[in-house]
C-alpha positions, -999 to +999 in steps of 0.1 A: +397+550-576+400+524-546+378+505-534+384+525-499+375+557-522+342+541-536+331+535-503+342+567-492+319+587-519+286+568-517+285+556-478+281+534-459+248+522-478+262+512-515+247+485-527+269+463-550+250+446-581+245+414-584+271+389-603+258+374-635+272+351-658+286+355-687+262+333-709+232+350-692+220+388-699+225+412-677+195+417-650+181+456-654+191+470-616+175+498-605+196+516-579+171+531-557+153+492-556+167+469-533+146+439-544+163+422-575+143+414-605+116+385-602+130+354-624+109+334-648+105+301-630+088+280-666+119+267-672+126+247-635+090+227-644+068+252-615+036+256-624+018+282-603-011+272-580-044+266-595-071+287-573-094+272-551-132+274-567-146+270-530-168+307-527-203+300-537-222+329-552-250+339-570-255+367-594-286+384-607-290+375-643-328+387-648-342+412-620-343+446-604-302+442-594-291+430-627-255+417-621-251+425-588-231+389-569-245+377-537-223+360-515-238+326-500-238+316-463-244+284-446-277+287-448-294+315-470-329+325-478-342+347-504-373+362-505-388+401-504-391+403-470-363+428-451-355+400-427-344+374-458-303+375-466-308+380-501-337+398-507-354+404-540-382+431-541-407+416-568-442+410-569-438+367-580-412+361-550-427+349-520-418+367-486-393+338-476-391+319-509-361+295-511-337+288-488-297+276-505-278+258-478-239+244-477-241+207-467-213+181-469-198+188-503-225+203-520-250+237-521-284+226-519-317+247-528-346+246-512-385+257-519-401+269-491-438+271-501-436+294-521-465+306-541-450+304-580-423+285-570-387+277-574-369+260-605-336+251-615-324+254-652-359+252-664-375+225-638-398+234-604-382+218-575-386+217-541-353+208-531-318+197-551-284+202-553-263+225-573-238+223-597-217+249-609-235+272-633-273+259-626-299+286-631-322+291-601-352+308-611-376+323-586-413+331-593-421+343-630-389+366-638-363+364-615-331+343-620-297+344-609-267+319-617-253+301-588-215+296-593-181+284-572-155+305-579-119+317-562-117+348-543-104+370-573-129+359-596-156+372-570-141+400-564-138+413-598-174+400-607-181+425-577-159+450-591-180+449-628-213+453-611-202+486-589-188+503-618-222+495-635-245+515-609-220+534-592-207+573-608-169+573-608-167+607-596-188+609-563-193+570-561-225+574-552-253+552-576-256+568-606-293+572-632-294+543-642-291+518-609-318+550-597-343+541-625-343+504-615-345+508-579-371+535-584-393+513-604-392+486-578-397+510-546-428+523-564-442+490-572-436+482-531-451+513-518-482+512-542-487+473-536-482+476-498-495+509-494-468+526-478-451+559-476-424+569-502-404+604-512-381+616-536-359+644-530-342+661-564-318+688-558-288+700-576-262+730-566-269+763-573-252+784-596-227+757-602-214+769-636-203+801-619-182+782-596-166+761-626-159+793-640-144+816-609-133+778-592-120+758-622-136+726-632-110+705-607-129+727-581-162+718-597-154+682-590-147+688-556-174+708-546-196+671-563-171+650-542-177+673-513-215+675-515-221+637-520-202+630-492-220+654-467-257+638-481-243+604-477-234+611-441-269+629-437-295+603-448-305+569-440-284+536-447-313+518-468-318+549-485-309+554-523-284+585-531-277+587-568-261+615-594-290+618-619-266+640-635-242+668-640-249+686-606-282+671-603-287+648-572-316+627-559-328+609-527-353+584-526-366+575-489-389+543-482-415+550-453-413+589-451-440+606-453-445+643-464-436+658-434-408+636-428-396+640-463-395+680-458-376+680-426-348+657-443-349+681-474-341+708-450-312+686-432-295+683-464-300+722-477-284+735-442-257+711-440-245+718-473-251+757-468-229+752-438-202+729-449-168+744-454-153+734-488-117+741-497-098+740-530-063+753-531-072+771-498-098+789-514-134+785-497-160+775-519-198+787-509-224+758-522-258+764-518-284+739-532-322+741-541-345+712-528-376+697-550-396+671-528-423+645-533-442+618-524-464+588-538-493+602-528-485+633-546-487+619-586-524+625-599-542+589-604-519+555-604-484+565-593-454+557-618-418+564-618-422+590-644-450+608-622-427+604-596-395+621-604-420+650-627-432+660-593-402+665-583-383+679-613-414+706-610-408+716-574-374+718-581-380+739-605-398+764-586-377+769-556-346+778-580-375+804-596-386+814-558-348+823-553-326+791-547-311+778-517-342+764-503-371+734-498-403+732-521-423+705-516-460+692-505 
């Protein structure tokens, strides 16, 4: 065949492969890639770019956010008050408590009167510079490692903690970033005397949709639902999958009445909602348990807690699903 033929039959677009030489392998060439394959460049002496360590971090290594990474500012404080950058509900840490600041060079971390103080590896301080890996402790139990690292190296330390708290379905918390949080938020409320709920729910009749649906519907309705409650409820509030269609809510500064009225939010949206799969509308209906504090009989726990609401959860699936029980 001529060349004019080989043009001819594949157009104007052929691509000719690249010439090698003899005393080299042939490159693979894929015809549908344009880009040619990458070559090893060891051999011309290039060593690739070693990565800046120039992001200052620390990460929780003892406390109520175990692993999670905070990113550090110019100037950061930590302490349990809302209004702190980093801020670490316990009892021992001081409503402002330390402040880490970048200066010329260097982090540097300071005390800020606090009450049981600040230490670095071991040693109260009031202020001194960091070095990678120090340990900066605050109060009685709570430490977290500071560290420079490159962009990556945060980012997959960030990546580690998520999939440690987060469910990979929904990617909504999951129980066990819920029992931690719920420990601490009940400790807050009972120390400072304010108003806390939980709301436990989970979808009704759910095996029946697995069943008529298929479990890839299953999943979808749990996608679908977790989305709608995410876009329903508060950003500081906690949303987590307690487990297999088994959802929970807990609201900081809600009180009973407040607490219902959300409850009721979430039943109706989801009643409402339309969710497809395979252009088959799925109906999802969910029954609502709710509680507060101030309903667990003597000193409140987290196990009190979630029992009140497991119990009233309980009894609006025996009342006839698709509705609110609470105080």
């Amino acid at each position: 065949m001529s060349p004019a033929d080989a043009s001819g039959r594949h157009g104007s677009d052929a691509r000719e492969r690249p010439p090698h030489r003899a005393s080299e392998p042939a490159p693979e060439w894929n015809d549908e890639d344009s880009t040619p394959p990458a070559r090893n460049t060891s051999s011309l002496g290039l060593k690739p770019k070693a990565p800046t360590r120039d992001r200052a971090s620390l990460t929780m290594i003892s406390g109520p956010e175990t692993g999670k990474v905070f990113s550090l500012l110019a100037s950061t404080t930590l302490g349990r008050s809302i209004e702190c950058a980093i801020r670490i509900d316990d009892g021992n840490v001081s409503r402002v408590h330390a402040r880490i600041t970048r200066e010329p060079g260097c982090y540097v971390v300071e005390d800020l009167g606090s009450r049981n103080g600040t230490f670095v590896d071991g040693e109260r301080v009031t202020r001194r510079e960091l070095r990678d890996g120090d340990r900066v402790q605050l109060g009685a139990s709570i430490q977290l490692r500071f560290a420079l690292t490159a962009d990556d190296e945060e980012y997959l330390q960030r990546k580690l903690y998520e999939s440690s708290v987060r469910d990979p379905l929904t990617g909504v918390f999951n129980r066990k970033h819920l029992n931690e949080r719920l420990a601490a938020e009940v400790a807050y409320s009972v120390r400072h005397k304010t108003d806390l709920a939980l709301l436990m729910f989970d979808l009704d009749h759910f095996k029946s949709i697995n069943d008529e649906f298929g479990h890839l519907a299953g999943d979808r309705v749990l996608v679908g639902v977790a989305g709608l409650v995410l876009r329903t409820i508060r950003i500081e509030d906690v949303f987590c999958r307690y487990g297999g269609e088994e959802f929970v809510v807990l609201a900081r500064g809600i009180d009973a009445r407040g607490a219902w009225a959300l409850a009721e939010r979430i039943r109706a949206i989801v009643e409402t909602a339309r969710i497809v799969h395979e252009d088959r509308p799925i109906p999802v209906r969910v029954s609502i348990g709710v509680a507060t504090l101030a309903c667990c009989e003597g000193e409140p726990t987290p196990e009190k807690f979630i029992g009140v609401a497991d119990q009233r959860l309980y009894a609006a699936k025996q009342q006839g699903r698709n509705r609110v029980v609470g105080p």
